[in-house]
C-alpha positions in Angstrom: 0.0 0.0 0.0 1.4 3.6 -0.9 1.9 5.7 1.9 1.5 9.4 1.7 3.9 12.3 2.3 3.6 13.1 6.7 2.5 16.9 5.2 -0.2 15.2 2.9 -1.6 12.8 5.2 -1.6 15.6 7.9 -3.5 18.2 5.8 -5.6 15.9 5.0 -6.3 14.3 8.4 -7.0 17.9 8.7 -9.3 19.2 6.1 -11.5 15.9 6.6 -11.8 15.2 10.5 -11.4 18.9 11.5 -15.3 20.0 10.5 -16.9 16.8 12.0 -14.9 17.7 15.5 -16.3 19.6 18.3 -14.7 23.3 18.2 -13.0 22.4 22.0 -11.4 19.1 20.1 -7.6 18.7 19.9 -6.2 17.1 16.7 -3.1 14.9 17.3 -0.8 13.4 14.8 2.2 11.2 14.7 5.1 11.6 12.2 5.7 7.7 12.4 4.1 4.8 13.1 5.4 3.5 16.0 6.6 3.8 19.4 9.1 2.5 21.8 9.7 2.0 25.0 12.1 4.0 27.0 12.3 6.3 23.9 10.5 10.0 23.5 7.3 10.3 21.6 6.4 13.3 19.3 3.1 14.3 18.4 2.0 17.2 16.1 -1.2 19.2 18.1 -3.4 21.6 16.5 -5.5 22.8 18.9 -9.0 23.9 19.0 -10.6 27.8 18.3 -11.2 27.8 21.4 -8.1 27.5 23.0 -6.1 31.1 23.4 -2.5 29.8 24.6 -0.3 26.9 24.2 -0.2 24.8 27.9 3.4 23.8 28.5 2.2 20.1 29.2 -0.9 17.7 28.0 -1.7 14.7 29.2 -1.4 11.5 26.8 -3.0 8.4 27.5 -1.6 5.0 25.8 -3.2 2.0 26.0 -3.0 -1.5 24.6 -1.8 -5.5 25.2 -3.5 -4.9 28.7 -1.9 -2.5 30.0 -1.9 1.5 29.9 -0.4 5.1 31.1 -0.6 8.7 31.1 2.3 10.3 29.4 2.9 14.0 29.8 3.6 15.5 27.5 5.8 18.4 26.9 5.7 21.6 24.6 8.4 22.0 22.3 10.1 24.9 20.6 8.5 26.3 17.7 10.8 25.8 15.1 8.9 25.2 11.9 5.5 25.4 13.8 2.7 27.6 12.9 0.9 29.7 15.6 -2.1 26.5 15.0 0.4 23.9 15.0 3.3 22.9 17.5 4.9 19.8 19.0 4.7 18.4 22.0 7.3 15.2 23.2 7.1 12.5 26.7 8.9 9.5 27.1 7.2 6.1 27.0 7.9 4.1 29.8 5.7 0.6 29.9 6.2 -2.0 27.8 3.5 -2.3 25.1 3.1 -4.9 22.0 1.0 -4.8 18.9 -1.4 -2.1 18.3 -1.3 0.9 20.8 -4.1 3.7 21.2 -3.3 7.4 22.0 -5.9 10.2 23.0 -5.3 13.1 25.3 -6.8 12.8 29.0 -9.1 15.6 30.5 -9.4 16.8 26.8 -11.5 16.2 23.8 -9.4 14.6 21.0 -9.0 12.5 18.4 -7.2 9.0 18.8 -4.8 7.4 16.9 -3.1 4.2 16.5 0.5 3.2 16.6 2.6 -0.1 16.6 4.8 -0.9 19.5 8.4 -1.2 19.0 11.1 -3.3 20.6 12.3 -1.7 24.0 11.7 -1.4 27.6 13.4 1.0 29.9 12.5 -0.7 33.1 16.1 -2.1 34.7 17.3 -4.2 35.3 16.3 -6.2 32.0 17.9 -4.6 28.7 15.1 -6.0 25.6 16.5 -6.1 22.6 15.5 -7.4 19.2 15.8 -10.2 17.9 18.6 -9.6 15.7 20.6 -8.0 18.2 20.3 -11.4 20.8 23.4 -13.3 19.8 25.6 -10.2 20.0 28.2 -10.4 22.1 27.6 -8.4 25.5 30.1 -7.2 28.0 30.2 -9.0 31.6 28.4 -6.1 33.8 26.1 -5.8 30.9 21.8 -6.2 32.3 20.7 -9.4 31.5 18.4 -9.6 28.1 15.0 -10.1 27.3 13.9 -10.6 23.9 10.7 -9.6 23.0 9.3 -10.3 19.8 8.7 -8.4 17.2 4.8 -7.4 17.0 3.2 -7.4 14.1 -1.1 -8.1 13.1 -2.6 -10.5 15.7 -2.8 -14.2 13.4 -6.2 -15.5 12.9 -5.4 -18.7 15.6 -5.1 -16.8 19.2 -4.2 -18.1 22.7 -7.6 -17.2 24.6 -6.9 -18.6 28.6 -4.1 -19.4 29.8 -2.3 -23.0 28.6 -1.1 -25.0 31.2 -0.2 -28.4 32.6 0.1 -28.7 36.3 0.5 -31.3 39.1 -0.2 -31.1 43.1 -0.9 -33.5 46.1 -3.4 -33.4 49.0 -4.7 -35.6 51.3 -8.3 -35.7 50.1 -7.7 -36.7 46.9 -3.9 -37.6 46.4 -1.9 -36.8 43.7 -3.7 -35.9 40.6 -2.8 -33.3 37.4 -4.8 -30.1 36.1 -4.6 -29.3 32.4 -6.1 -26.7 30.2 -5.5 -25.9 26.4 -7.6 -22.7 24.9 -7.8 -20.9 22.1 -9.7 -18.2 20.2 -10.2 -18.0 16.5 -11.1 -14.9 14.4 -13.0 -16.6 11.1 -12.7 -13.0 9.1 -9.4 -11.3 8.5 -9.6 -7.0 8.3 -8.3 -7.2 4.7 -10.3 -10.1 3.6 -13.3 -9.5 1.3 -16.1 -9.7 4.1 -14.0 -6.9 5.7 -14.8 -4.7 3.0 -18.7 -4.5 3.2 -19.2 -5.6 6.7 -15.7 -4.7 8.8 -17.8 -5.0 11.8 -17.1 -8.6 11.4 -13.3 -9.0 12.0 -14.2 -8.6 15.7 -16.1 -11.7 16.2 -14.6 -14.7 17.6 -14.7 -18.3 18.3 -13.5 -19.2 21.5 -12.9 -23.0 22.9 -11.0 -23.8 26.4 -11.1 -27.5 27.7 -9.7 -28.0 31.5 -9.2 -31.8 32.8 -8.5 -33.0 36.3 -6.7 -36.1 35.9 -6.4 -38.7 38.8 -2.4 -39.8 37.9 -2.4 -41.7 41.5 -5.3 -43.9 40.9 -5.2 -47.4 39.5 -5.6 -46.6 35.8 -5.2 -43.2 36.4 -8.8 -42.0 35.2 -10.1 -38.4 34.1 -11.6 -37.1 37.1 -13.7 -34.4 35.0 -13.5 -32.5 32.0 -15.0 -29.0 31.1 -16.2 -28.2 27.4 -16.4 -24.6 26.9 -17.1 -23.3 23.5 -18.1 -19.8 23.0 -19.3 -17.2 20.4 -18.1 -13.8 21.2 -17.3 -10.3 19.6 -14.6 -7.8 21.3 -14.3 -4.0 20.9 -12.5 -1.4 22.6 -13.7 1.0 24.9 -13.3 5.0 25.0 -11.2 4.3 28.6 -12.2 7.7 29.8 -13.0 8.2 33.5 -14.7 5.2 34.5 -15.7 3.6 31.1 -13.8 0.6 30.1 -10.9 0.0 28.3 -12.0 -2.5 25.7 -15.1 -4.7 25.9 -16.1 -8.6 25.1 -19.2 -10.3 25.0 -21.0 -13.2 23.7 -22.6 -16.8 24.8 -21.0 -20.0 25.7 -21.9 -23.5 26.8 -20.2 -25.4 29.3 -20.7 -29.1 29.5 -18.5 -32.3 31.0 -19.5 -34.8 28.2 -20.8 -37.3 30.2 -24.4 -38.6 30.3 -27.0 -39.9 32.5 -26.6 -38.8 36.2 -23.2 -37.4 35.9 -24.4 -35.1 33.2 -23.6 -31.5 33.9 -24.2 -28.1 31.6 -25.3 -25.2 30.9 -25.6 -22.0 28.6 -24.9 -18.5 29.2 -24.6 -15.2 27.9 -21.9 -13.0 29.4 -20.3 -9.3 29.0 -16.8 -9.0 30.1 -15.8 -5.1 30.8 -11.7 -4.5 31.3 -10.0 -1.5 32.7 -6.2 -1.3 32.6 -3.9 1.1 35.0 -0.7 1.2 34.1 1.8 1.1 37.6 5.4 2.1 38.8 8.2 -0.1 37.6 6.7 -1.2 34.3 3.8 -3.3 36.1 0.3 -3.1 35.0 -3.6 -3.9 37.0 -6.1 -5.1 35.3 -10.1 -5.7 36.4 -12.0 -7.9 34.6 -15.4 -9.0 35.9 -17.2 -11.5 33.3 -20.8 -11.0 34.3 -23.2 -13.7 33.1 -26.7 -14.7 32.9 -28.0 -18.8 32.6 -29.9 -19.5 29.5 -30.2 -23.2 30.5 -29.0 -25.2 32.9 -29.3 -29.4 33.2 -31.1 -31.2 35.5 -28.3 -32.2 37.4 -27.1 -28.9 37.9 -30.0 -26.8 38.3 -29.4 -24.8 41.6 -25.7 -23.7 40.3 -26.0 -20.2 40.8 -25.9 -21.1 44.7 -22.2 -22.4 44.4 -21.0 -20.0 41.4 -23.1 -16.8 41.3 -23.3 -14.6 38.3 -19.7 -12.9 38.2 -16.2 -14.0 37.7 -14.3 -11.2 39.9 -10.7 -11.8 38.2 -7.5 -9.6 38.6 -4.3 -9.1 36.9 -1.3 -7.8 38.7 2.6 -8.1 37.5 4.9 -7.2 34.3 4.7 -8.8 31.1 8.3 -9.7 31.4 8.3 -10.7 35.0 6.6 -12.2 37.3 2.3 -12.4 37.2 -0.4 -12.7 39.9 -4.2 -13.9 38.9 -7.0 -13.8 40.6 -10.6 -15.4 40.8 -13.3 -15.0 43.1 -16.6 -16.3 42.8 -19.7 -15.6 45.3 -22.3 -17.9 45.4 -26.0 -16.7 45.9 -26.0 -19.3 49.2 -22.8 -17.7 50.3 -20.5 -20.8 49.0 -16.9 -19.3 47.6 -14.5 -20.2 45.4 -11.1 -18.6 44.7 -7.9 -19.1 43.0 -4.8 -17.3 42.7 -2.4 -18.4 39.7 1.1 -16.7 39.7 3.9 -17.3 37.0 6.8 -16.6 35.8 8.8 -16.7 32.1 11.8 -18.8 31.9 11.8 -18.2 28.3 13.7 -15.2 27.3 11.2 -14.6 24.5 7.6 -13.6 25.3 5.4 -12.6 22.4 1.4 -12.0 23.4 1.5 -13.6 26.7 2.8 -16.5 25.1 6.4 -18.4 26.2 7.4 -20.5 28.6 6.2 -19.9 32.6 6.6 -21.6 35.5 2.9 -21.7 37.2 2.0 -22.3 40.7 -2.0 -22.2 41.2 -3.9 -22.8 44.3 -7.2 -23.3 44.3 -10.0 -23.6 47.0 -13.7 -23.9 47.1 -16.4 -25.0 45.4 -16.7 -26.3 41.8 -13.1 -27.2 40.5 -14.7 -29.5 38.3 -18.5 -29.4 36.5 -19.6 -32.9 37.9 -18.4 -31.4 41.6 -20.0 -27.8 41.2 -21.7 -28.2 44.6 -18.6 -29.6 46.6 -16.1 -28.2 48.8 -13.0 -29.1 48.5 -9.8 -29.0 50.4 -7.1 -26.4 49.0 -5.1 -27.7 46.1 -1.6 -26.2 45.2 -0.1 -27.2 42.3 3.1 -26.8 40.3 4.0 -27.1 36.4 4.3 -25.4 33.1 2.0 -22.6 31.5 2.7 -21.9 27.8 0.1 -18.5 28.1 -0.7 -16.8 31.0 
């Protein structure tokens, strides 16, 4: 695809956008395509009628691959600046990959997209890319983390986290947890149904299977194992003030495969809000309640809500690059409880999406570790293993 001279494309981001804006609205454009971490970003601002005087500093927010921050930015001289038009320059400091959004904060604007770079400034790691990995480094040098170079999300996501795990308690012995998921995006944005219906590349297919296996019995059965496919379609939110960073919703059905009276299912609809705070040191939070409603439930499992209630409370604390806390907490309607806390750690020294190599310790307690035993309590199970997503 031809790309246009930065003047062109300004003037006419300009001359088209400007008349559908509000006359408070600041205009914002980039003179590249990217952005990288540790390094200084430069925007071009026109700012509104309305506005008399240039401030000395605005207030950028960037958001994208979870997490998010405000950079302040800085007026710069006006050299080669019109009274309408002048620069203004911040450092980046988190760690982003893919596609990142940029509108001003406390300020009507527009929002624009750019593609994180290689780099993070955070010590004591030094990321590099790829390329530069074998290079020799000298002996006081920070240790290196490669992080792969982003480029457009494939069709064939990781959607939960991957994992294989294995733990011991006296209840039940010694048995494995295992969980493969993935999400899968049928329309491409530059296929053909893009091009009359774009609306489209946003809807997914979602699939996530979990398995409790009994390795210390005779034979060593499948305790349990969940079926979950899903329908869903993501979008991303405005992130201003209270709303939420990006969005997901859809239906899914949950089942354990088995028939007669160890037959468990049922259907649901669910939204999932996110919000995303970016935090000192390169970490990020994330909230991410998946609030859902039964369409059908099976005989067997009728009274559910009691032991699972209607929300998944989950958390997300950590860096990308480091280690990673997360949390789930569900609240029955009878007042039964369920939590687990998952925290890992790359031992890979190349992380691309969430996806690498992690260590994973998850403990687990509460009610309904398995469909077939939604309505029992059991004892608190840690377990130890390899995540491949997190």
């Amino acid at each position: 695809m031809t790309r246009l001279p930065y003047p062109l494309a300004l003037a006419l981001a300009l001359a088209f956008t400007q008349p559908a804006f509000a006359a408070d609205t600041w205009i914002l454009a980039s003179q590249g395509e990217s952005l990288t971490t540790g390094q200084t970003l430069t925007l071009d601002v026109v700012k509104p009628d309305s506005q008399n005087d240039w401030p000395q500093t605005l207030q950028l927010k960037l958001s994208g691959s979870g997490i998010s921050e405000t950079v302040d930015l800085t007026l710069q001289p006006a050299t080669n600046s019109t009274s309408a038009r002048r620069q203004y320059a911040g450092l980046v400091r988190s760690a982003y990959k893919g596609v990142v959004r940029a509108d001003l904060v406390n300020a009507s604007s527009n929002r624009i997209l750019l593609v994180a770079a290689d780099g993070d400034s955070s010590p004591p790691m030094q990321v590099v890319s790829a390329s530069q990995a074998n290079e020799p480094a000298a002996a006081d040098a920070p240790p290196k983390l490669v992080i792969a170079k982003p480029g457009e999300e494939p069709a064939l996501t990781a959607n939960d986290p991957i994992y294989f795990l294995l733990g011991s308690n006296d209840e039940r012995g010694e048995d494995a947890r295992f969980q493969i998921s993935f999400k899968y995006r049928p329309f491409a944005p530059d296929g053909a149904v893009a091009d009359f219906a774009p609306f489209l590349t946003n809807l997914y297919f979602g699939y996530t299977q979990t398995t409790i296996w009994d390795i210390g019995e005779k034979s060593s059965p499948f305790r349990d194992t969940s079926y979950r496919p899903s329908l869903f379609y993501e979008w991303g939110g405005s992130g201003r003030g209270l709303m939420p960073d990006d969005w997901r919703g859809g239906v899914e059905h949950e089942s354990n495969g088995q028939g007669g009276v160890d037959s468990r299912s049922i259907n649901t609809a669910f939204v999932r809000p996110a919000w995303h705070w970016a935090m000192p040191s390169g970490r990020s939070l994330s909230f991410m309640p998946k609030i859902y409603q039964y369409l059908d439930k099976e005989d067997g499992n009728s009274d559910i809500q009691r032991y699972r209630g209607y929300v998944d409370w989950q958390v997300r604390y950590g860096r990308e690059d480091g280690l990673m806390l997360n949390g789930l907490y569900r609240q029955g309607t009878a007042g039964y409880s369920t939590g687990q806390v998952d925290v890992t750690y790359p031992i890979s020294d190349k992380i691309f999406n969430r996806t690498g190599a992690f260590i994973h310790l998850q403990v687990f307690s509460g009610y309904g570790e398995t469909l077939l035993g939604y309505n029992r309590d059991n004892d608190t199970q840690i377990r130890l293993g390899l995540s491949l997503t997190r």
